[in-house]
C-alpha positions as CSV (number, residue, x, y, z in Angstrom):
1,X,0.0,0.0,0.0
2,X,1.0,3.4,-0.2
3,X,1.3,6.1,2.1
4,X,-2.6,7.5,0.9
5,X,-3.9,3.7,1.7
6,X,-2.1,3.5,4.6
7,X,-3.7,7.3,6.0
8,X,-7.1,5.8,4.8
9,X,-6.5,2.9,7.0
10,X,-5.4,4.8,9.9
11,X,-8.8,7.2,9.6
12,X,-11.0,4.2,9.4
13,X,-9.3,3.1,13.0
14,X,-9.5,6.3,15.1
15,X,-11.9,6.5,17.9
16,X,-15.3,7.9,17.7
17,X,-14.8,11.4,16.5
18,X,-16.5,14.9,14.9
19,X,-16.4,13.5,11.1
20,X,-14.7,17.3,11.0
21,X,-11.2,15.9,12.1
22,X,-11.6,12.5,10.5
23,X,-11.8,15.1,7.4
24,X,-8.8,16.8,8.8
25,X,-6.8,13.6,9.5
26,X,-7.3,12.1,5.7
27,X,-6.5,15.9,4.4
28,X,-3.2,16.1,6.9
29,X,-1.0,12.9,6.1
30,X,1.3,12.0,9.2
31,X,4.5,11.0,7.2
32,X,4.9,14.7,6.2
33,X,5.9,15.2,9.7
34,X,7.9,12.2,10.8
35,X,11.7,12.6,10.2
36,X,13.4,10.0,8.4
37,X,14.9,8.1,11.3
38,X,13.2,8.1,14.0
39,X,12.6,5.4,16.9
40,X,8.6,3.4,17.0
41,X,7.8,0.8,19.9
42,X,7.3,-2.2,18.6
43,X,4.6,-4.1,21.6
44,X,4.4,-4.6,25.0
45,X,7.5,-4.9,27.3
46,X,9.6,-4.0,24.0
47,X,11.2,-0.5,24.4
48,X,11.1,-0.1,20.7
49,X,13.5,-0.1,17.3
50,X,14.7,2.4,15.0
51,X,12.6,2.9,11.9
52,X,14.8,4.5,8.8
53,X,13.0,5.7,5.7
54,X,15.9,5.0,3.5
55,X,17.0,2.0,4.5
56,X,13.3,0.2,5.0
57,X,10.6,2.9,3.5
58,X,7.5,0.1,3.5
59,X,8.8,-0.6,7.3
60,X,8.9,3.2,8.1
61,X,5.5,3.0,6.4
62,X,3.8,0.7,8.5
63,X,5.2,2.0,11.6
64,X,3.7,6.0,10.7
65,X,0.6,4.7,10.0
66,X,0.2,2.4,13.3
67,X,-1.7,3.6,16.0
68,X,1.7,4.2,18.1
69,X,3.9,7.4,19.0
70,X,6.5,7.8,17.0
71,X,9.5,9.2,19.0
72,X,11.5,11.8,17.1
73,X,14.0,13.5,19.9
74,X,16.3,12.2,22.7
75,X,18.0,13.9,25.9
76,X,16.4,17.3,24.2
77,X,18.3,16.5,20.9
78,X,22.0,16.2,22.8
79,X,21.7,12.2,21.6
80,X,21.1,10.5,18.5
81,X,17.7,8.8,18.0
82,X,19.6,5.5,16.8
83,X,21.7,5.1,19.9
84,X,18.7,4.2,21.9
85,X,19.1,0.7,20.4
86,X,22.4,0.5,22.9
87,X,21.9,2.7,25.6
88,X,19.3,4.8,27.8
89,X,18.3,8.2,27.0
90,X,15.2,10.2,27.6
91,X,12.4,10.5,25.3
92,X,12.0,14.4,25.0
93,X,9.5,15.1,22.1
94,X,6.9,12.8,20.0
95,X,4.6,12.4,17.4
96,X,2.3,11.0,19.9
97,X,-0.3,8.1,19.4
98,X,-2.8,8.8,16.4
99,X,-6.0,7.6,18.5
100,X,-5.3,9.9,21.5
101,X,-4.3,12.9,18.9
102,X,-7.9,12.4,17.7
103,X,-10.0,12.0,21.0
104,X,-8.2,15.0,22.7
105,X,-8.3,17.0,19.7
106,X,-12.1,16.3,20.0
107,X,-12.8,17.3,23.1
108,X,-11.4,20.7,22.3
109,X,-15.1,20.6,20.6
110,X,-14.5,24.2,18.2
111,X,-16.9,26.5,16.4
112,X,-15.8,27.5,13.6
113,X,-13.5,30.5,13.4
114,X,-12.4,29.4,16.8
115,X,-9.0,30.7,18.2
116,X,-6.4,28.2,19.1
117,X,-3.5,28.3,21.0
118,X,-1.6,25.2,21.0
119,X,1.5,24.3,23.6
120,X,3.9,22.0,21.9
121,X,4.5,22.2,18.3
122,X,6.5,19.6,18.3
123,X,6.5,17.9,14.9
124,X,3.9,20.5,13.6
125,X,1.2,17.8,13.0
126,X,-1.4,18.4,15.4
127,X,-1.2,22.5,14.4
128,X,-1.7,21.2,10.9
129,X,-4.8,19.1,11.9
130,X,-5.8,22.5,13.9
131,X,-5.3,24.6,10.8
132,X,-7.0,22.7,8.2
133,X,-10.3,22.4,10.8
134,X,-10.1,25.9,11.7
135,X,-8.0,28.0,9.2
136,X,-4.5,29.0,10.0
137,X,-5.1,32.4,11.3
138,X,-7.1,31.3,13.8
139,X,-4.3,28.8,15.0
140,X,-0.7,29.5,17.1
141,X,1.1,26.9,18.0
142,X,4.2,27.6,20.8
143,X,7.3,25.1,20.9
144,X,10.4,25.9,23.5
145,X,13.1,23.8,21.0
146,X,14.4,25.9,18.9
147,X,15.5,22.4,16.6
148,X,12.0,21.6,16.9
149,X,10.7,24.6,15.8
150,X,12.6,24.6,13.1
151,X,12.3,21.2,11.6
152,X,8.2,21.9,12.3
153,X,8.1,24.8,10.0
154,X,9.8,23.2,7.2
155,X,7.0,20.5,7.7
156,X,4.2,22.4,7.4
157,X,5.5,24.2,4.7
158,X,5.7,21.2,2.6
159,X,2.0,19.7,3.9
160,X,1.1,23.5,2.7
161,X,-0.4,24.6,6.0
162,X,0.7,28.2,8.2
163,X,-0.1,28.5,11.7
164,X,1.4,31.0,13.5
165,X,4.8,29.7,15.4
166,X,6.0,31.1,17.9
167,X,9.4,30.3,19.6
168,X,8.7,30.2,23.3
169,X,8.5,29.4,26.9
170,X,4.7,27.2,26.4
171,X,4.4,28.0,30.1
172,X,3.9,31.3,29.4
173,X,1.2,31.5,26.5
174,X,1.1,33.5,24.2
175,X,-0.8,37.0,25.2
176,X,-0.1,38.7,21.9
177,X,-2.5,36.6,20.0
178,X,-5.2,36.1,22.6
179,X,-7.5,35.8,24.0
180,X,-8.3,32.4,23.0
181,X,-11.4,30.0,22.5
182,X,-9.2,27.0,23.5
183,X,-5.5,25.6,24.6
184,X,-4.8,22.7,23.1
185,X,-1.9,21.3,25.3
186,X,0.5,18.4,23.9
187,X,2.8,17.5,26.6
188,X,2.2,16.6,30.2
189,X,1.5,19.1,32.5
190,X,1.2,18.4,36.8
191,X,0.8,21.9,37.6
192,X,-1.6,23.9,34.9
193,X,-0.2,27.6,34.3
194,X,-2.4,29.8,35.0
195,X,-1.5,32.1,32.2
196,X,-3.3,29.7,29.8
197,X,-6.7,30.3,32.1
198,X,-5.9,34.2,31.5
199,X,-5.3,34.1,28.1
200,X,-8.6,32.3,27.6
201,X,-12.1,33.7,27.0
202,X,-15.0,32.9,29.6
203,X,-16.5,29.3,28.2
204,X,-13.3,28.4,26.5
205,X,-11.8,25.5,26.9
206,X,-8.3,24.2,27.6
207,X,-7.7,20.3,26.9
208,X,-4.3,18.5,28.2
209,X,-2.6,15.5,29.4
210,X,-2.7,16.2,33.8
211,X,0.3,13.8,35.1
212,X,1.2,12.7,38.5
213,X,3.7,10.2,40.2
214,X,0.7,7.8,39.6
215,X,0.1,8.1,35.9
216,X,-1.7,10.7,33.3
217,X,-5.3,11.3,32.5
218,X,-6.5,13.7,30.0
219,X,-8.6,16.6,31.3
220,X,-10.8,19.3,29.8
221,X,-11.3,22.6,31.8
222,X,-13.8,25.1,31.1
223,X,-12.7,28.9,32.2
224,X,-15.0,30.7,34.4
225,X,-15.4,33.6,36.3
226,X,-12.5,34.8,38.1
227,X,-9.3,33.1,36.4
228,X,-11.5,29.9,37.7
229,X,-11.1,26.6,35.1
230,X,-13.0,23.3,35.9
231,X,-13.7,20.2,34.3
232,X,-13.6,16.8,34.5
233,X,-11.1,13.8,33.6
234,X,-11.7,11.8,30.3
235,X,-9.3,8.8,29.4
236,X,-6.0,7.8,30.6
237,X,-2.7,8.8,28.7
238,X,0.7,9.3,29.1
239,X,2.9,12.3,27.4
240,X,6.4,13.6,28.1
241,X,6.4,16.2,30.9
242,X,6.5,20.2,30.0
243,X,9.9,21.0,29.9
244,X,10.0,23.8,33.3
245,X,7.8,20.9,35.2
246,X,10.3,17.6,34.6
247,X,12.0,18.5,37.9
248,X,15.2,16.9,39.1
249,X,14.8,14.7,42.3
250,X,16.4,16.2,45.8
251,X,18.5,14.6,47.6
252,X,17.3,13.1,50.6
253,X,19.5,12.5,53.7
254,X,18.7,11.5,57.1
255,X,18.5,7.5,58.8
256,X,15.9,5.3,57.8
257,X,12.5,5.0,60.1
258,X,11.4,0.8,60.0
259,X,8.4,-0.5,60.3
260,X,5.8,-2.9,59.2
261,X,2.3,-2.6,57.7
262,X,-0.6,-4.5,57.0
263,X,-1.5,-3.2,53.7
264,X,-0.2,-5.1,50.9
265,X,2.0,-3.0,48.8
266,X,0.9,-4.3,46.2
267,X,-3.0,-2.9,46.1
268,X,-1.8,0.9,46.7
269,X,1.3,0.6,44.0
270,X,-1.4,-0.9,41.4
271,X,-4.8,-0.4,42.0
272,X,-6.0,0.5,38.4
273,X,-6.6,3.5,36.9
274,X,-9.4,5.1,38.9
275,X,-7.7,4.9,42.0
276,X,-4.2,5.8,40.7
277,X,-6.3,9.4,39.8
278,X,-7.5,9.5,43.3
279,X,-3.7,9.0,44.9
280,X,-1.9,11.0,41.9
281,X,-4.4,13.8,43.1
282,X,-4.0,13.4,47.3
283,X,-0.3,12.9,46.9
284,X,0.9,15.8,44.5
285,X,4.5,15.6,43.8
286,X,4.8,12.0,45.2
287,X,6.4,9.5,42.7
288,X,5.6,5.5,42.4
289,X,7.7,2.8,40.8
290,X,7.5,-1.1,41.8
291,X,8.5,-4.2,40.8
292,X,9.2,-8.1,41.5
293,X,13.0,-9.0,42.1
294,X,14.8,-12.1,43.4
295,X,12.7,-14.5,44.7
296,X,9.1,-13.0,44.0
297,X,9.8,-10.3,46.4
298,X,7.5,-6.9,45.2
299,X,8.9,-3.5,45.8
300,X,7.3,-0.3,45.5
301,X,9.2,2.5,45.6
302,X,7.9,6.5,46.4
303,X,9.4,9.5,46.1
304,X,9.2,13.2,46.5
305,X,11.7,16.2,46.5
306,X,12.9,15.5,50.3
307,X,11.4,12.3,50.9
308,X,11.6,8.6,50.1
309,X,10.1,5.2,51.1
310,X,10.6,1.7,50.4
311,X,8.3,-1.1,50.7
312,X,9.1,-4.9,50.5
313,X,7.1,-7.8,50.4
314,X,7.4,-11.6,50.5
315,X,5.4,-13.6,49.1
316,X,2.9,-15.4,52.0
317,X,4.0,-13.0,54.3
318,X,1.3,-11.2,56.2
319,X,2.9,-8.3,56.5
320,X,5.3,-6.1,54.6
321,X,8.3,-4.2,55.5
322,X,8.4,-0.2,55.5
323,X,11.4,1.7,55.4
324,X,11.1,5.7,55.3
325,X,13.6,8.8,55.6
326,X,13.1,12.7,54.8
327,X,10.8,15.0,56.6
328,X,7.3,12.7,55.1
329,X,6.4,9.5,55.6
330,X,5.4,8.8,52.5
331,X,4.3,5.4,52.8
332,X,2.1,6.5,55.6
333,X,0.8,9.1,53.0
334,X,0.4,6.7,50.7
335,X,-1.6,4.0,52.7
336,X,-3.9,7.2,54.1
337,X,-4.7,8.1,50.8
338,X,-5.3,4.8,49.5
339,X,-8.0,3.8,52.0
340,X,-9.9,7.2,51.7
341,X,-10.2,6.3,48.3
342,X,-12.1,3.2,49.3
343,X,-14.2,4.9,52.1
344,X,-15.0,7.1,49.1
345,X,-16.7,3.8,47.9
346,X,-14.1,3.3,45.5
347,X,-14.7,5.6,42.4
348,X,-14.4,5.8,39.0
349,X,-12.2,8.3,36.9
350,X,-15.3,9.7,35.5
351,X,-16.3,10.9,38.7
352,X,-13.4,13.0,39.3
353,X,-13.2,16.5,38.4
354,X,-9.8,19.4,38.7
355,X,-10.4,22.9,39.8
356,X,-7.4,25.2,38.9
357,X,-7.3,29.1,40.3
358,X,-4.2,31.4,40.5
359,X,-3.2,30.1,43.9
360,X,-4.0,26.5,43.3
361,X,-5.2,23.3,41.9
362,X,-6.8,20.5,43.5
363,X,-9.0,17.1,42.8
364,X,-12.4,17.2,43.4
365,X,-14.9,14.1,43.5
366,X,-18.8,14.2,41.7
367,X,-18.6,18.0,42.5
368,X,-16.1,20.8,42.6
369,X,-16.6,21.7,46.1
370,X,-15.9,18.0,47.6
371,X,-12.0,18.1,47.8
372,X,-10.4,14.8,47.9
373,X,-7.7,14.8,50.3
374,X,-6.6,12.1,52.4
């Protein structure tokens, strides 16, 4: 097949959307914006391959037009995408997953002759999907990497589409062209500027990928009264952090506190999506990893800017053992949080909800003024 069969195919699989950016995502071909090497994961547990246009173009083919991100920068462009076959580097920019380009994209729900501001060029796909729906003076799309920003422009100069570009901190907006109908955010965010609420109109909306320690969930917020937004949580996801919000870890000093618990590690480090919502919210700038090592042993690790924790359990053993240092106990934290959520009565994502103001941001459950907290 070639590259139109292949976008055809790719339409025909995206979610349930506005037949108004299926239109846009047959007129806007994704290969335009994919460079010619570039790194594609290739299934579970597999951290991926290099795809390379000129030495495999039907491979390169298939991978652009699979529901998958395509990677297309490492370590912030310091690294070279085909070293990632021998060594670890971090994933700094994408052409993320088709499917959730399309859903989030749609629950930016336009008029036309909309206003867009877009955080995130990136490749310069999503602003040409933006432009083509709404017309490319109504659509300005920020990027903070200048090689990014570059190589984006070229793209949508040869898919024939201008937004404005800007060259820019995202975190800041961009005032001169608002105000704005919508923000249509493409990296994660844990802490929603606030400049993005002031830069948009009363009713507008502002959709983006909300991350915690605990995993990422879409979001749509609605801007009210007051440099108020609210809205509610939509479907999982998972995007590389906003650039001023990746944060390095501090280091933590201090003896270790033991102890034991009752709790089995394992139900607060995996719980599922709706209650990894619930703790991402109630522990904000908290951190979970976990795994099995020797022996069956699970770990679950948590961290924060001052604080760590460590929890260990054996299989058959009744109870597992906690060690802690820092100012915060943060398995303590953890284990509060985790059973409010189930004196909450477990609940769903869809019941969740975010309030962001100037001073702050918090999780709210059925309505926006039942804070969760632990």
């Amino acid at each position: 097949m070639n590259a139109d069969e292949r976008n055809a195919g790719l339409v025909e699989r995206l979610p349930e959307i506005d037949d108004r950016w299926r239109d846009a995502f047959r007129a806007v071909p994704r290969h335009l914006f994919i460079p010619e090497r570039a790194w594609c994961v290739s299934g579970a547990g597999s951290r991926g391959q290099v795809i390379d246009q000129a030495a495999d173009p039907e491979r390169w083919l298939d991978a652009v037009y699979s529901n998958i991100p395509i990677v297309t920068q490492v370590d912030d462009g310091a690294a070279d995408i085909a070293d990632l076959a021998n060594r670890h580097h971090d994933f700094t920019s994408s052409s993320s997953m088709p499917g959730i380009v399309a859903t989030e994209l749609d629950l930016l729900d336009p008029y036309e002759g909309d206003k867009v501001l877009e955080i995130g060029t990136g490749t310069g796909w999503t602003a040409a999907l933006l432009a083509h729906r709404l017309g490319p003076e109504h659509v300005t799309s920020v990027e903070i990497d200048p090689a990014l920003h570059e190589a984006a422009a070229e793209n949508l100069k040869r898919a024939g589409h201008s937004p404005r570009l800007v060259l820019g901190d995202g975190t800041e907006g961009w005032p001169e062209g608002g105000p704005y109908d919508h923000v249509h955010v493409t990296c994660g965010v844990r802490r929603v500027p606030h400049a993005w609420i002031a830069q948009t109109r009363p009713g507008g909306t502002i959709v983006l990928p909300w991350m915690t320690g605990w995993g990422g969930h879409m979001v749509r917020l609605t801007v009210a009264a007051g440099g108020t937004a609210v809205g509610r949580f939509h479907h999982p996801c998972g995007f590389m952090l906003l650039r001023s919000q990746r944060g390095a870890g501090g280091q933590v000093e201090g003896d270790y506190r033991d102890s034991r618990t009752d709790l089995d590690p394992r139900r607060v480090a995996r719980p599922g999506r709706d209650a990894d919502l619930a703790l991402g919210g109630m522990l904000p700038g908290v951190n979970r990893a976990f795994g099995e090592v020797d022996d069956g042993e699970f770990r679950l690790w948590l961290s924060s800017a001052d604080s760590e924790a460590e929890v260990r359990h054996m299989p058959g053993d009744r109870q597992a053992v906690v060690r802690q240092r820092g100012p915060r106990d943060l398995w303590d934290e953890a284990e509060a949080a985790f059973l409010r959520w189930v004196c909450l009565g477990s609940p769903g994502r869809d019941r969740f909800g975010l309030t962001v103001t100037a001073e702050e941001q918090y999780v709210w459950l059925d309505l926006p003024d039942r804070q969760v907290t632990p």
